[in-house]
C-alpha positions as CSV (number, residue, x, y, z in Angstrom):
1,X,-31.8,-0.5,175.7
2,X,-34.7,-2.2,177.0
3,X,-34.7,-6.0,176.4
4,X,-37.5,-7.2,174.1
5,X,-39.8,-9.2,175.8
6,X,-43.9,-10.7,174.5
7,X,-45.9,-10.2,177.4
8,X,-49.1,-12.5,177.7
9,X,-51.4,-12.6,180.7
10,X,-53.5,-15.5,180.5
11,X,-55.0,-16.2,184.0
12,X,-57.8,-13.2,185.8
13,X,-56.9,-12.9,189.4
14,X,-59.8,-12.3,192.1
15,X,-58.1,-11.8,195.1
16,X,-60.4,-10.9,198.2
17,X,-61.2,-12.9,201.4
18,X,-63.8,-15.1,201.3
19,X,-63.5,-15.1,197.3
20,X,-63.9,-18.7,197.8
21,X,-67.6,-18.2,197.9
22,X,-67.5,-16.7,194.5
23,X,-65.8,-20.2,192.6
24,X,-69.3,-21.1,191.6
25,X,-70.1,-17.9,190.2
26,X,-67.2,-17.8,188.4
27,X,-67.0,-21.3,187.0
28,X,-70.3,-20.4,185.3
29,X,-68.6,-17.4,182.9
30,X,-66.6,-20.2,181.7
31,X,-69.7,-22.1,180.1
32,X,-69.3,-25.1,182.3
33,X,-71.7,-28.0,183.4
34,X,-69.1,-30.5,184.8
35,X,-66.7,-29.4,187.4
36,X,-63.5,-32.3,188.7
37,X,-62.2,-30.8,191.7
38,X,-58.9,-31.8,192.4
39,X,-57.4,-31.7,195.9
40,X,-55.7,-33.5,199.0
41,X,-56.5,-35.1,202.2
42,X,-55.3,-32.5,204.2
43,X,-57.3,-30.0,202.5
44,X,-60.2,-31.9,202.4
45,X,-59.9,-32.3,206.0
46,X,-59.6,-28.8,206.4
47,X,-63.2,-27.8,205.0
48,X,-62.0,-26.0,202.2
49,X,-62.5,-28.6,199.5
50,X,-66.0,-29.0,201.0
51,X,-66.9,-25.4,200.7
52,X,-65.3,-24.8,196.8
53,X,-67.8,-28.5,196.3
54,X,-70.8,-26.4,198.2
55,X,-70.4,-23.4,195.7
56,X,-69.7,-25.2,192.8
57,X,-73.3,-27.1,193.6
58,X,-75.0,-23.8,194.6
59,X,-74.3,-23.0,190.8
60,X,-76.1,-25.7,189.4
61,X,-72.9,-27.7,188.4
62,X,-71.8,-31.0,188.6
63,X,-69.3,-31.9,190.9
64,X,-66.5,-35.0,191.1
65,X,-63.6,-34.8,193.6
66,X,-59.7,-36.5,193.4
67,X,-58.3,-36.0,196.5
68,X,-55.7,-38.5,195.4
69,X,-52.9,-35.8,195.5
70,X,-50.0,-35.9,197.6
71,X,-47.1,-33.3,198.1
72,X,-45.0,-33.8,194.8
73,X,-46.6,-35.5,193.0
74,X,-45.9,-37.4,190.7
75,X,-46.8,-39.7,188.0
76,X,-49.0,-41.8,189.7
77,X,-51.6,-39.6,190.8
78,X,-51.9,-37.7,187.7
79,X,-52.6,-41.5,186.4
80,X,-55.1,-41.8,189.1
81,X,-56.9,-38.3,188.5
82,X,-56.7,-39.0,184.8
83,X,-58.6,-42.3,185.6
84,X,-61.5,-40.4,187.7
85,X,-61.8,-37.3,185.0
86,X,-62.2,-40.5,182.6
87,X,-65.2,-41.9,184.1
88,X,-66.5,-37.9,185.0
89,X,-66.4,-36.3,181.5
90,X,-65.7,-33.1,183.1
91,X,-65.3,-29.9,180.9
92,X,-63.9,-27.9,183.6
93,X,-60.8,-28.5,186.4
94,X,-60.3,-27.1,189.8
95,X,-57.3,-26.9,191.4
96,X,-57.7,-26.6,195.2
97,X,-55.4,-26.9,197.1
98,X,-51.2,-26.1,197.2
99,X,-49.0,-26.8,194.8
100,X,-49.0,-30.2,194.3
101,X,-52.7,-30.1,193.4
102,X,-52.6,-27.2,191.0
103,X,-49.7,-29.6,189.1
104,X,-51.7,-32.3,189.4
105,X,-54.7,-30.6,188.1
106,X,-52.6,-29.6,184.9
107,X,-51.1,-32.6,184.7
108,X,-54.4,-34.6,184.6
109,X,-55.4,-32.1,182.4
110,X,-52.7,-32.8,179.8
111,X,-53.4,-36.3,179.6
112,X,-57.6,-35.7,178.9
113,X,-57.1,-33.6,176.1
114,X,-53.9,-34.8,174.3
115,X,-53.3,-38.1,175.3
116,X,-50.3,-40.1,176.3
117,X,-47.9,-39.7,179.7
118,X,-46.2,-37.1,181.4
119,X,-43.7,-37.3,180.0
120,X,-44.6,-36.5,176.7
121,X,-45.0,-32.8,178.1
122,X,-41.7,-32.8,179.6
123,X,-40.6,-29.3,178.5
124,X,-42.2,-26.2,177.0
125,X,-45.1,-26.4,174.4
126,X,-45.6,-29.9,173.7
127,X,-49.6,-29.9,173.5
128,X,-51.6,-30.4,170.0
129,X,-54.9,-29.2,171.2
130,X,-56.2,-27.3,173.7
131,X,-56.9,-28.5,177.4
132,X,-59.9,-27.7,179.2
133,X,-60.4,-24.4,181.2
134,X,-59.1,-24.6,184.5
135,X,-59.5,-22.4,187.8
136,X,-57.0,-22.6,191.0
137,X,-57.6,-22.4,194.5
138,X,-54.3,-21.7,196.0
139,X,-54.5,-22.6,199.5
140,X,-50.8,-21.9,200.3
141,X,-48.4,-19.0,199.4
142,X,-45.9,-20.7,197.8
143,X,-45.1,-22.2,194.5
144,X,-47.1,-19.5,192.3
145,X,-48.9,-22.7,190.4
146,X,-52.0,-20.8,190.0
147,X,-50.3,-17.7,187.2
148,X,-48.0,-20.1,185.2
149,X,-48.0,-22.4,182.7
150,X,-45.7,-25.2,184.3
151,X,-46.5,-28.4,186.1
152,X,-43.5,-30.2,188.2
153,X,-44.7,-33.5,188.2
154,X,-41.9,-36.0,189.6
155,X,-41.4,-40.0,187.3
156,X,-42.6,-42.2,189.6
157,X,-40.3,-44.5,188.0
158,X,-37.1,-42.5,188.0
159,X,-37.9,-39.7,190.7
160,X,-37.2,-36.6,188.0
161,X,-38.5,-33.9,188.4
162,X,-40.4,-32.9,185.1
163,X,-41.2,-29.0,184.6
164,X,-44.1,-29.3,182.0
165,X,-44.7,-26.2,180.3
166,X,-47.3,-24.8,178.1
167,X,-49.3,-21.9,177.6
168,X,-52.4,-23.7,176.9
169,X,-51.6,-25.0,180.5
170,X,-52.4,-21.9,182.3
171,X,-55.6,-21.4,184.5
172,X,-58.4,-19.2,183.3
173,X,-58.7,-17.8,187.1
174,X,-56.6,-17.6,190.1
175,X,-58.4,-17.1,193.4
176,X,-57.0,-15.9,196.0
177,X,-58.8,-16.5,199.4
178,X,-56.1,-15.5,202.3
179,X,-58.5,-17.0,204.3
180,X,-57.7,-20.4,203.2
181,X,-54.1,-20.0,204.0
182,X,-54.6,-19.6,207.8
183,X,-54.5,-23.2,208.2
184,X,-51.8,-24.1,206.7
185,X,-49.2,-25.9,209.7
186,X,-46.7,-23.7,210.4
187,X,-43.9,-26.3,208.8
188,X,-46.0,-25.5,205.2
189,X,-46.2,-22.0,205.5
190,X,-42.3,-21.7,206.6
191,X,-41.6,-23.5,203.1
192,X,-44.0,-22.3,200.9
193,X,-43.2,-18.9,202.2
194,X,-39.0,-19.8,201.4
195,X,-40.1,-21.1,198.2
196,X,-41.7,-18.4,196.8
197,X,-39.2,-15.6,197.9
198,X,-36.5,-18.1,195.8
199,X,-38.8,-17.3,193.0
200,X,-38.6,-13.7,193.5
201,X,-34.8,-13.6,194.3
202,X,-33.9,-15.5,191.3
203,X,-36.6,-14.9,188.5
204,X,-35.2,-10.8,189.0
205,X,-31.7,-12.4,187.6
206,X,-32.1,-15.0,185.0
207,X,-31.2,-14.4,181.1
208,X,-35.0,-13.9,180.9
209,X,-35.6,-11.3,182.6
210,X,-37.2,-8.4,180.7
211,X,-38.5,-5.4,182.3
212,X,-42.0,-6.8,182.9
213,X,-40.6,-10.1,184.8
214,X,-38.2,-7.4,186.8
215,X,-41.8,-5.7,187.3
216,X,-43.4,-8.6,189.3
217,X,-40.5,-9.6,190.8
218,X,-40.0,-6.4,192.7
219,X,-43.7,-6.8,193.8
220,X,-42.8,-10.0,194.9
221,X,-39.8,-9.6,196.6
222,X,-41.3,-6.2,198.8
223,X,-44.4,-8.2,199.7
224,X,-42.5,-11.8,200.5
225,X,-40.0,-10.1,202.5
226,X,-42.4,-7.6,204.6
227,X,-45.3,-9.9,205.5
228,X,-42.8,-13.8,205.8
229,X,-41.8,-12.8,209.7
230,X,-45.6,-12.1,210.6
231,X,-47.2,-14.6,209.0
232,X,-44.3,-16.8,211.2
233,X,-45.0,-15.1,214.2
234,X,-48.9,-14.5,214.1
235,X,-50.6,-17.2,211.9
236,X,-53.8,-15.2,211.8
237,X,-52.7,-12.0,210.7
238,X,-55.4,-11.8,207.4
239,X,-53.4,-8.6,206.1
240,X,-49.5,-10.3,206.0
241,X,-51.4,-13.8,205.0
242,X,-53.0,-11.5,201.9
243,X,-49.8,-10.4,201.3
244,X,-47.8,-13.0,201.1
245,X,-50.3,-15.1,199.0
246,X,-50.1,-12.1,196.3
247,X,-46.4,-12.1,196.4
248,X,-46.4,-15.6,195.5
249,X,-48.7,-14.9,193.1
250,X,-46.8,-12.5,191.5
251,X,-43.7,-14.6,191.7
252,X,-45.3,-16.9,189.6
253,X,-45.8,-15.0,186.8
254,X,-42.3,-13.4,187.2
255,X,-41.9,-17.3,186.4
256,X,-43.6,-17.4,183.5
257,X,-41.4,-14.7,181.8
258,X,-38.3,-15.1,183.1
259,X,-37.7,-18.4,184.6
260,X,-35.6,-19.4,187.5
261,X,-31.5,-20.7,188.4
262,X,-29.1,-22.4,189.6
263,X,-30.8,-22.5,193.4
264,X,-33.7,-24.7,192.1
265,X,-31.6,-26.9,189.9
266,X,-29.6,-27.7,193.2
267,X,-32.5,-28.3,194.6
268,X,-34.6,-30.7,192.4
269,X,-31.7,-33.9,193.2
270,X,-32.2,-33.1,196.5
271,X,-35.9,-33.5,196.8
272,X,-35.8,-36.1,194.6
273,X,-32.8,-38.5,196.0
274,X,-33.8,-37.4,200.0
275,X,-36.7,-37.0,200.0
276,X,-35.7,-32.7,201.4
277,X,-39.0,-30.7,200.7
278,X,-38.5,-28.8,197.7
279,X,-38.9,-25.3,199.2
280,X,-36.5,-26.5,202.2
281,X,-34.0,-27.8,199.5
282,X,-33.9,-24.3,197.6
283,X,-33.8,-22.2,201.1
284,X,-30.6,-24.6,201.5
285,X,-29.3,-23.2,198.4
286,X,-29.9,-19.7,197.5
287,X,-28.0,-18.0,199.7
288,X,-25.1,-19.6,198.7
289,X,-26.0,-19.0,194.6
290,X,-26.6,-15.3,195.2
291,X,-22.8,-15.5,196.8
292,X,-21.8,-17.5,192.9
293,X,-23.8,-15.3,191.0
294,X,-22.7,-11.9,193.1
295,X,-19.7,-12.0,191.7
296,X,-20.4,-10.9,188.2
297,X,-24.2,-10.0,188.9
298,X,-24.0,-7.7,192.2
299,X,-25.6,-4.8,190.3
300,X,-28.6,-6.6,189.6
301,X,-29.2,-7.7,193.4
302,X,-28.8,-4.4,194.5
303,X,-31.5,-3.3,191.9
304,X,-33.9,-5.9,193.5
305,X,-32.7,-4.2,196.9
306,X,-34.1,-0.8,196.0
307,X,-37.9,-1.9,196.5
308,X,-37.1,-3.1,199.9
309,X,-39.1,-0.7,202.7
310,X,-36.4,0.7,205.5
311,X,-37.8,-1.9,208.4
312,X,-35.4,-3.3,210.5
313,X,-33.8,-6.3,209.6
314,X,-34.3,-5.9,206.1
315,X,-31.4,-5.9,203.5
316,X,-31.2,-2.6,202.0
317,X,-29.2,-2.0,198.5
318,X,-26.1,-1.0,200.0
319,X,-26.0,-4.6,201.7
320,X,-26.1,-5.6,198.1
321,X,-25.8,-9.6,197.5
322,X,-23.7,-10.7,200.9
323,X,-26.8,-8.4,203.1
324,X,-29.2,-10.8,200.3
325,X,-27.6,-14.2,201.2
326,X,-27.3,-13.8,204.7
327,X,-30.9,-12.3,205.1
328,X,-32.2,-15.3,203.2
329,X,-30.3,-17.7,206.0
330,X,-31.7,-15.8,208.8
331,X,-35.0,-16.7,207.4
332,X,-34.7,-20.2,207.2
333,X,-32.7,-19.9,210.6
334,X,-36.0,-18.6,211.8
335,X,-38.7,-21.3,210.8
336,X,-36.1,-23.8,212.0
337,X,-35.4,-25.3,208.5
338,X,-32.1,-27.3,208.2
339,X,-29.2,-24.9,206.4
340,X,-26.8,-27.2,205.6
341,X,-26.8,-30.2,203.6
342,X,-24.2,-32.2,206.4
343,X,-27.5,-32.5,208.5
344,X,-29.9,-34.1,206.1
345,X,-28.0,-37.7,206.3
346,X,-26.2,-36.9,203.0
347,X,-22.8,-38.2,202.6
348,X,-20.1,-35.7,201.4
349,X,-19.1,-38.1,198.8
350,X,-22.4,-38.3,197.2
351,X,-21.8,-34.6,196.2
352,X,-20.0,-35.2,192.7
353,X,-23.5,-37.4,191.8
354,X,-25.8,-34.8,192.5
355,X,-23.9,-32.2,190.9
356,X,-23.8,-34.0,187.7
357,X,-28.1,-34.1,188.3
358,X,-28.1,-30.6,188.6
359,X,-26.2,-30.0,186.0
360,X,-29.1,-31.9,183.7
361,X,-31.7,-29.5,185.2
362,X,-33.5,-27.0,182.4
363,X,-33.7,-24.0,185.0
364,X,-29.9,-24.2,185.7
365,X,-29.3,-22.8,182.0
366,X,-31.2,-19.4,182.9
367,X,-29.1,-18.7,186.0
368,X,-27.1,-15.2,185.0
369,X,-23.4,-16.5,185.2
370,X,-23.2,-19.9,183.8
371,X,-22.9,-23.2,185.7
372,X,-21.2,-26.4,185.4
373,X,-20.9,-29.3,187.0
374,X,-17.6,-28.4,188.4
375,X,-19.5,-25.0,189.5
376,X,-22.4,-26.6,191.1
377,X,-20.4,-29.4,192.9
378,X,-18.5,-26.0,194.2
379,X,-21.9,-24.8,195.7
380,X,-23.0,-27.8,197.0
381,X,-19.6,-27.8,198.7
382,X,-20.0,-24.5,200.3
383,X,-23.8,-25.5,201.7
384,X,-22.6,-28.7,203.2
């Protein structure tokens, strides 16, 4: 029996190089006048925050900028861009940027329209009214911001990491310029790129999944997989650049209907404690939650397995979730990431702590075979 599932798409995706060019045009169907464009240094720096400005003024449209944004952000800038879109009046956001500024887009977005702090959204469906239109920019292949509802803004205060979810939180447009991503340092594009094949791996396994979150996350998974090496190995390949910023796009809304596991809830402590990026945390941990999860769930990693092209190197079906695991370490072996937690100056006893974190975190309780503290400490264990 097919699982029952309520399928929504909510953002139009205009993926083409150079597509860039077009955001003026297409901030103009949504009946805008007043465009905040919110971004960061290094992407200012980069010219692309410039050129999105240039089109947006082409248009006719007023333009004000917060570059405020910083990777994971948190509290504090959304306060800060919330301050700025304040003073604008704008009735349109842009997201340009990664991750963090797509979050912090939504997040300042949040605040505008229905009022309080961050974490007042904390969770799924929290808003009273709607929040203005929004259009993203990705300029990474990573986190999938730009087709899902969520923002992960961390407390300033506390350092948690808050997944705030809502469908009015979606953009209106995604576009995707693999252009932009070409200058990305190669540190960024190794963990964006491990970041969003997490989000294929484990959004094809959660309770959610339904046949049309299993339908993206195939997608994903054959794009992320074929196109990661190149895009390590030849930075300006346009085609396996295109391809991997469409996997992560498609990861994302594998997100939105199915959610993720127990790789990312081991991975939130540990971005926010030390400080490990976030898609470096979770390339820490999945191999060793595919192993936990194989256990009772091999089936389902061998159906994700099927998709994948016979190219050398890649994990084939038959490999089923060991082939998965130890495919996923070669990876980060390959960007040089660190793969165990012993060499990112955390103590062994500080394990039992973060378990008990993880334990708190919303995505572990959509992993397929159930955690616990006990179970997570166990995996944290293993990846030390």
């Amino acid at each position: 029996m097919l699982t029952p599932f309520d399928f929504q798409s909510h953002t139009r995706i205009v993926s083409s190089p150079g597509s860039i060019d077009q955001l003026g045009a297409l901030a103009t169907t949504l009946s805008t006048r007043r465009v905040l464009v919110v971004s960061d240094p290094g992407i200012v720096t980069a010219g692309h925050t410039g050129r999105g400005l240039d089109t947006l003024s082409t248009a006719g449209l007023k333009t004000e900028l917060f570059a405020g944004v910083r990777e994971n952000p948190t509290t504090a800038e959304v306060d800060a861009g919330l301050q700025v879109a304040r003073n604008f009046n704008p009735d349109l956001i842009v997201g340009l940027g990664g991750g963090s500024s797509m979050d912090c887009a939504k997040g300042i977005n949040f605040l505008y329209t229905n009022g309080g702090r961050m974490q007042d959204y904390w969770g799924q469906g929290k808003t009273v009214c709607d929040l203005l239109p929004m259009i993203a920019v990705p300029t990474t292949a990573g986190t999938g911001s730009e087709t899902q509802s969520f923002a992960l803004i961390s407390d300033a205060t506390t350092g948690a990491k808050m997944a705030c979810g809502d469908r009015r939180a979606a953009f209106r447009i995604a576009v995707l310029d693999a252009e932009l991503t070409c200058t990305q340092p190669a540190l960024v594009t190794a963990i964006t790129g491990i970041d969003a094949i997490a989000h294929a791996v484990e959004s094809f396994v959660t309770t959610r999944r339904n046949p049309m979150s299993q339908m993206f996350s195939r997608e994903a998974w054959r794009l992320l997989a074929t196109n990661f090496a190149t895009v390590v190995a030849e930075p300006d390949h346009l085609d396996a650049r295109a391809g991997m910023q469409l996997g992560a796009s498609f990861a994302g809304l594998a997100i939105e209907n199915s959610m993720l596991g127990a790789a990312h809830a081991l991975s939130n402590p540990l971005t926010a404690r030390y400080g490990i990026p976030h898609g470096e945390a979770v390339g820490m941990m999945l191999p060793h939650v595919i192993r936990y999860n194989g256990v009772e769930f091999a089936r389902e990693y061998r159906d994700l397995l099927e998709c994948t092209p016979p190219l050398p190197g890649l994990p084939t079906a038959s490999d089923g979730p060991e082939g998965l695991a130890n495919f996923i370490g070669r990876l980060v072996d390959l960007v040089g990431l660190r793969n165990r937690l012993s060499a990112c100056d955390i103590d062994q006893a500080a394990l039992p702590e973060l378990a008990n974190e993880a334990a708190q975190q919303w995505t572990g309780g959509f992993n397929p075979r159930p955690v616990t503290a006990a179970d997570l400490l166990d995996i944290y264990t293993a990846a030390y």
